[in-house]
matplotlib code that plots the C-alpha trace (Angstrom):
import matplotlib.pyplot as plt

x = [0.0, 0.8, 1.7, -1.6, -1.6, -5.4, -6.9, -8.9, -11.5, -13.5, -16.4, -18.1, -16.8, -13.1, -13.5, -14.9, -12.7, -9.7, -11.3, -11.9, -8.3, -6.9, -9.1, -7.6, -3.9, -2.5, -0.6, -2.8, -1.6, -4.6, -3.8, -6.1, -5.5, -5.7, -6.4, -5.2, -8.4, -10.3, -13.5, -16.4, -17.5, -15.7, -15.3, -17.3, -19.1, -21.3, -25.1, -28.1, -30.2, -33.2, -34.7, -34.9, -31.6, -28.1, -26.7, -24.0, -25.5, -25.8, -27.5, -25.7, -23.6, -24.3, -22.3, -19.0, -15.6, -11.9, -12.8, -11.0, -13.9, -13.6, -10.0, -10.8, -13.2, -10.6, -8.1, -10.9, -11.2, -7.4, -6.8, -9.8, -8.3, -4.5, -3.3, -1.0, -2.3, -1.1, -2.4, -0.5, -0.4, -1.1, -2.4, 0.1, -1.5, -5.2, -4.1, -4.2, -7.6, -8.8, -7.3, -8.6, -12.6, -11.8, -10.4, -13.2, -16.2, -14.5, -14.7, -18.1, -17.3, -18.1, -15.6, -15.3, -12.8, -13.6, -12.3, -9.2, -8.9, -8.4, -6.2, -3.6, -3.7, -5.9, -4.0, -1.0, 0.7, -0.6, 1.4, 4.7, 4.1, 2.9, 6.6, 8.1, 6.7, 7.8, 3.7, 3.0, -1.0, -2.8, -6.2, -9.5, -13.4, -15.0, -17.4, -15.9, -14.3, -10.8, -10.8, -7.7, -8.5, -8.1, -4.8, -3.9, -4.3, -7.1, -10.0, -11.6, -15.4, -19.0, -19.2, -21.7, -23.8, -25.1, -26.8, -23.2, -21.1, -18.1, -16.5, -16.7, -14.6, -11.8, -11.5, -8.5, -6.1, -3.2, -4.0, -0.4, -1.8, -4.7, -2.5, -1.5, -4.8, -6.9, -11.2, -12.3, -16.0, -16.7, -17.8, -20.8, -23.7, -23.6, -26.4, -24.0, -21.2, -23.2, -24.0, -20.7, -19.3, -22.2, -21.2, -17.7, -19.1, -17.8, -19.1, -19.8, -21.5, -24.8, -22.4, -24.0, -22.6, -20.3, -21.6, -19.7, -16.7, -14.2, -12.6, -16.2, -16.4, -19.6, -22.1, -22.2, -20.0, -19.8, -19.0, -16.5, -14.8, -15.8, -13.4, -10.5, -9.0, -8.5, -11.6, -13.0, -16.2, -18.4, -21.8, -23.8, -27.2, -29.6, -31.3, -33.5, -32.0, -34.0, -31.4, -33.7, -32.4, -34.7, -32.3, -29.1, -27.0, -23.9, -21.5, -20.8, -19.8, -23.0, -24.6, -24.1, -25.7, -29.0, -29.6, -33.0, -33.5, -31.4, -31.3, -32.7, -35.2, -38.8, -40.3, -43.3, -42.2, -39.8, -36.5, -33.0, -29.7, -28.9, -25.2, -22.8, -20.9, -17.6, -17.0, -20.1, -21.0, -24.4, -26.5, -28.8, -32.2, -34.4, -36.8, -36.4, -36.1, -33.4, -31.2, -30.9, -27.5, -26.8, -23.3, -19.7, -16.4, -13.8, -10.1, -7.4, -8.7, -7.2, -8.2, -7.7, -7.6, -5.6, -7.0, -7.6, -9.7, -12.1, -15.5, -16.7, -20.3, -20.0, -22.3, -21.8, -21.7, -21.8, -22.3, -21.4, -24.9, -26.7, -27.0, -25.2, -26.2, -25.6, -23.3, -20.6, -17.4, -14.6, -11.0, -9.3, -5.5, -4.2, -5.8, -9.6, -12.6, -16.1, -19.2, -22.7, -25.5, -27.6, -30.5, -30.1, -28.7, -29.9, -27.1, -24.2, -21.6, -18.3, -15.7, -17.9, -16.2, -17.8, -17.0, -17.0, -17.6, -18.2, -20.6, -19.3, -16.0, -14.9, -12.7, -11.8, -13.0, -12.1, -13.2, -16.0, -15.4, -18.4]
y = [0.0, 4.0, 6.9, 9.3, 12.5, 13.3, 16.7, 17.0, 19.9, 18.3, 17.7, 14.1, 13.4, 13.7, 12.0, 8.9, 8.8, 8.8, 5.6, 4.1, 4.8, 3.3, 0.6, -0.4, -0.7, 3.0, 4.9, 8.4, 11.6, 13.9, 18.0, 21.2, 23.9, 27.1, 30.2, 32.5, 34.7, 35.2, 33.2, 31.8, 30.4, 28.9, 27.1, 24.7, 25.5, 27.8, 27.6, 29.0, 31.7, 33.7, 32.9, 30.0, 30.3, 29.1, 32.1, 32.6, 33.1, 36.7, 36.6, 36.5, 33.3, 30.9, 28.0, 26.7, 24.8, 25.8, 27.0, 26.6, 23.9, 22.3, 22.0, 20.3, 18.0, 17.1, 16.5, 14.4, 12.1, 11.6, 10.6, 8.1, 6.4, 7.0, 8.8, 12.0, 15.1, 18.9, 22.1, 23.7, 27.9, 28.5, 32.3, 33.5, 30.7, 31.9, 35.7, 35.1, 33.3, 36.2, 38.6, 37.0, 37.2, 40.5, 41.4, 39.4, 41.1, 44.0, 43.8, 42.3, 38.9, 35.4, 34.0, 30.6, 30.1, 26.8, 26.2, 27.8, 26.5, 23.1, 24.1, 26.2, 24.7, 21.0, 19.5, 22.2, 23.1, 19.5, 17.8, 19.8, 18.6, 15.0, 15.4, 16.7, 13.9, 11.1, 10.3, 9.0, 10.1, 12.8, 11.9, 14.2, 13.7, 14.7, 13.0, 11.8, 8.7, 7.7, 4.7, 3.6, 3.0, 0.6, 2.3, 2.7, 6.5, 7.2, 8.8, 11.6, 10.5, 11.4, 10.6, 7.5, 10.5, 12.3, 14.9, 15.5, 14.7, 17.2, 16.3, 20.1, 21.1, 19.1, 19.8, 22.1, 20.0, 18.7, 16.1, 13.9, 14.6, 12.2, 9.0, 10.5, 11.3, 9.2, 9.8, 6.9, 8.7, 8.9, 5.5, 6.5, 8.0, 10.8, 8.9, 6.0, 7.9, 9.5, 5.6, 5.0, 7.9, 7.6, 3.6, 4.4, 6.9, 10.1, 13.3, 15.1, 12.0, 14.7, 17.5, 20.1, 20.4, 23.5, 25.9, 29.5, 31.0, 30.5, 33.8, 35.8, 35.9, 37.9, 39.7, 40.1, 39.1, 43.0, 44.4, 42.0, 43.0, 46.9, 46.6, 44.2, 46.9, 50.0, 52.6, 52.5, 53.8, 51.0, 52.0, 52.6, 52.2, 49.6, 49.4, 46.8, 45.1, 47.9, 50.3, 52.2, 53.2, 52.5, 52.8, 53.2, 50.5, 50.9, 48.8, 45.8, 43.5, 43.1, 41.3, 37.9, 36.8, 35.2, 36.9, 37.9, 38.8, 41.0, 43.9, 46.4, 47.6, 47.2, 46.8, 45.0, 41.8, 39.6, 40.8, 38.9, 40.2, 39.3, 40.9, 43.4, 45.9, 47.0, 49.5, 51.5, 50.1, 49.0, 45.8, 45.0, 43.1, 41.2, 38.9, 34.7, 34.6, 36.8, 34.8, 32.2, 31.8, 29.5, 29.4, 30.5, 31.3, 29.9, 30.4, 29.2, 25.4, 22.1, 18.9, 15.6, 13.9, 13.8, 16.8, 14.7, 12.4, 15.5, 14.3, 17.6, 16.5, 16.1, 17.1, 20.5, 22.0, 25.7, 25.9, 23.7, 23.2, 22.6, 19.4, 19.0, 19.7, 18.6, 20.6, 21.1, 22.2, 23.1, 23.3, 26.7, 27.9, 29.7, 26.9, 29.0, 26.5, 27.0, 25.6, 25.9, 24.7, 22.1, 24.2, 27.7, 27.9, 30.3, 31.4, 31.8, 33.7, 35.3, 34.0, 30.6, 27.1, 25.4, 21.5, 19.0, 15.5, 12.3, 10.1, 10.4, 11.3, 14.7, 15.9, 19.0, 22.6, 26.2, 30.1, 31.5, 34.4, 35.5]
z = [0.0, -0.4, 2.0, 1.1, 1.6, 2.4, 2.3, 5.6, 6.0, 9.3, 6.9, 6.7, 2.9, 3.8, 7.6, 5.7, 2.9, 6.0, 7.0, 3.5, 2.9, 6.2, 5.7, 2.4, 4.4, 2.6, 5.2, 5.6, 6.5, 7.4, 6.0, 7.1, 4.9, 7.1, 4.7, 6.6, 6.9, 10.0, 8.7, 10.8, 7.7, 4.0, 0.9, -0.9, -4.5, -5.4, -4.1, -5.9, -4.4, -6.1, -9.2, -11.5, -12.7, -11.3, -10.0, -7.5, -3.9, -3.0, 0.8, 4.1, 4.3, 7.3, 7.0, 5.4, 5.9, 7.2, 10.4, 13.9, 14.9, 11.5, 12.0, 15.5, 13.8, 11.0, 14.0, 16.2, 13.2, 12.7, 16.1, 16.3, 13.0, 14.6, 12.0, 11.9, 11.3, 10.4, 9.2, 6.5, 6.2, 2.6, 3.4, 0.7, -2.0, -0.8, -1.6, -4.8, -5.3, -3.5, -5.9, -8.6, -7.4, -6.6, -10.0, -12.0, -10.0, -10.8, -14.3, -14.6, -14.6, -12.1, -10.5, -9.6, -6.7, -5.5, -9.2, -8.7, -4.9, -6.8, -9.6, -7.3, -4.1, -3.5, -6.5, -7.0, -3.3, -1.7, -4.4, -3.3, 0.4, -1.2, -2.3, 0.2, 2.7, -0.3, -0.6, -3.3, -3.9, -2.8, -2.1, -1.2, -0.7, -3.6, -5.6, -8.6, -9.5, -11.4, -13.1, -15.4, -19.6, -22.1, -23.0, -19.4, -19.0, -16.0, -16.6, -14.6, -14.2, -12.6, -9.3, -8.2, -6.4, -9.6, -6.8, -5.3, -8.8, -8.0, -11.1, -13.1, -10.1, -10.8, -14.8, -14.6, -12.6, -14.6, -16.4, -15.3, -11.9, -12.3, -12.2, -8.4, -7.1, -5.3, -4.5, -2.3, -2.1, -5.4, -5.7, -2.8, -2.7, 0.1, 2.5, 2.5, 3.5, 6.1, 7.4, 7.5, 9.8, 11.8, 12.6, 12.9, 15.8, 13.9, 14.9, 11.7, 10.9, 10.2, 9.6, 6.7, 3.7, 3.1, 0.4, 0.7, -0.1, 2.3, 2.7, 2.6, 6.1, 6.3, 4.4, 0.6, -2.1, -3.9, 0.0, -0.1, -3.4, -2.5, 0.9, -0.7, -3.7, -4.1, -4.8, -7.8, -9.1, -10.7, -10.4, -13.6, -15.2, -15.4, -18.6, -21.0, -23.5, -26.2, -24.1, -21.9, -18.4, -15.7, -12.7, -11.1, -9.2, -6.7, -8.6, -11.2, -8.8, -7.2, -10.2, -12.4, -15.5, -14.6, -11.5, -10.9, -7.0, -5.4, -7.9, -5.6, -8.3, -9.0, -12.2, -12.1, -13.5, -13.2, -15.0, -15.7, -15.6, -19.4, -19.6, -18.0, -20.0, -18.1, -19.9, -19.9, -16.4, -17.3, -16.2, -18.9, -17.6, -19.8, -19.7, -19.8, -23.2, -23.6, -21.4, -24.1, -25.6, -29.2, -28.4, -25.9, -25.9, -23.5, -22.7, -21.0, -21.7, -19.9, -21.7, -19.2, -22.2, -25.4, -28.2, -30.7, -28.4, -28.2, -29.8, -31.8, -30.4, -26.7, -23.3, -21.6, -18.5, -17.7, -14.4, -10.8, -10.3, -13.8, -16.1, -18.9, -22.5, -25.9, -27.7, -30.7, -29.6, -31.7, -30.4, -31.3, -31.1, -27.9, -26.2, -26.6, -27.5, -29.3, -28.4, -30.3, -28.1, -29.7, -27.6, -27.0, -22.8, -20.5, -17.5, -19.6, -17.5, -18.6, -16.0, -15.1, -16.3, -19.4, -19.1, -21.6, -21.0, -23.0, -20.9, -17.1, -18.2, -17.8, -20.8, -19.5, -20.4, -20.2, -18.7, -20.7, -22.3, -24.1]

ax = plt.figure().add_subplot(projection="3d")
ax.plot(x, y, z, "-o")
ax.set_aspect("equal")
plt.show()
């Protein structure tokens, strides 16, 4: 068996997946990941809030990951399964996932951090201590699966959970990584890894499920970018999509593409946030309809598979939370990509992830830009 380095955040899905690994005889080193900010709440994806659309949530947040108690929960766990256990000070590495949602709100766009939280630290800075420790895997509890092909390569797929599938997440990692990771959940539904921690007597056995940002650690999302840069005037207009101004608003950041509650204006029906213009400062609201988008952009791709293994028709994701769709995608140079919806896609949100996948395995993706 393998010395593991395991990614511990005091949550149920990474306590179980301690046990699952000790279980199958790997030697497990348990790592909290302190962020450095003083949070009583943190990371996890993206929730909905408002609307019928998938938009970023926008209210107060309530609950999360990376606290001081989740770090005593994380440590709780180790010591019942006699493991050794450290936290690791990655404050500097956090920095900069918090300058970029700071910089992308900024300029009209959605960030996605728990994205970036994956690509720059989970599977970037816990494979230098991996390395520095001589482990040979660096294991975590999210919900997807790794399962080797016909030509030996592994795969990146859905997890078992298609409710908790965390598998959109993961597409920017490197793809040599995946032959080093291991995901002992993914092969679970979440109820069953709840039966299990409870049996084994763990106490986040009923522990909620972390859905914030870890280093908002109160209010709003736009106060947060408001007090983390320097001032800058972002406020504007709100007008329809004919161009008609019917309001003012205190500042880009405080709005996504799909949005429909928490505008702070009243219009007598239900409106849409269909785009944001940086330059001019202006949300543009619409109705349903005008949501719909026949095709996207995206940058800065990462393919966990070969190029040429790329189907031009594949399924779609554009957002953490939303099902995939049937698209055509066209690989482009500088590493951008082109997909044409088969069905026009509401929600389409410069700085979200698009994902591609054939069946349950994830292909990769890239940043939409338009």
């Amino acid at each position: 068996m393998a010395r593991v380095v395991l990614a511990m955040s005091g949550g149920v899905d990474s306590s179980v997946a301690a046990h699952l690994l000790t279980a199958e005889g790997h030697e497990v080193i348990g790592v909290f990941m302190r962020h450095g900010q003083k949070s009583p709440v943190a990371c996890g994806e993206p929730a909905s809030a408002g609307g019928s659309l998938p938009i970023v949530n926008r209210l107060d947040h309530k609950q999360g990951c990376c606290t001081a108690a989740d770090a005593e929960d994380a440590r709780r766990v180790a010591d019942r399964l006699n493991i050794p256990f450290y936290a690791l000070n990655l404050e500097a590495e956090f920095t900069r996932i918090i300058d970029y949602f700071v910089e992308e709100y900024t300029i009209g766009r959605t960030p996605n951090p728990c994205v970036q939280c994956n690509n720059w630290i989970k599977f970037g800075k816990l494979f230098d201590y991996a390395d520095s420790v001589d482990a040979e895997f660096v294991a975590t509890g999210h919900y997807a699966r790794l399962e080797s092909t016909l030509a030996g390569l592994p795969a990146l797929l859905r997890g078992v959970d298609s409710g908790k599938d965390q598998s959109y997440v993961l597409f920017g990692i490197e793809r040599d990584y995946l032959k080093r990771m291991l995901l002992p959940v993914g092969e679970y539904e979440k109820p069953a890894i709840r039966r299990i921690a409870a049996d084994l007597g763990f106490n986040v056995a009923e522990k909620k499920d972390s859905q914030e940002i870890c280093f908002v650690t109160q209010g709003r999302y736009d106060q947060f970018v408001r007090d983390h840069r320097e001032p800058v005037d972002t406020s504007g207009e709100f007008v329809t999509t004919d161009g008609t101004v019917v309001g003012t608003h205190s500042g880009i950041e405080g709005f996504t593409v799909g949005q429909r509650k928490g505008l702070g204006i009243a219009l007598g029906e239900p409106k849409f946030v269909v785009r944001i213009e940086p330059d001019s400062r202006r949300v543009v609201l619409g109705d349903r309809e005008e949501l719909a988008q026949p095709s996207l952009t995206a940058t800065q791709t990462n393919w966990l598979v070969p190029i040429e293994d790329v189907p031009r028709r594949c399924q779609v994701q554009i957002r953490y939370n939303t099902a995939p769709v049937w698209a055509d995608v066209q690989l482009l140079p500088e590493r951008r990509l082109a997909v044409k919806f088969v069905e026009p896609q509401c929600g389409v949100a410069p700085g979200q992830a698009v994902v591609c996948y054939d069946g349950d395995r994830t292909l990769g993706g890239g940043w939409i830009e338009s």
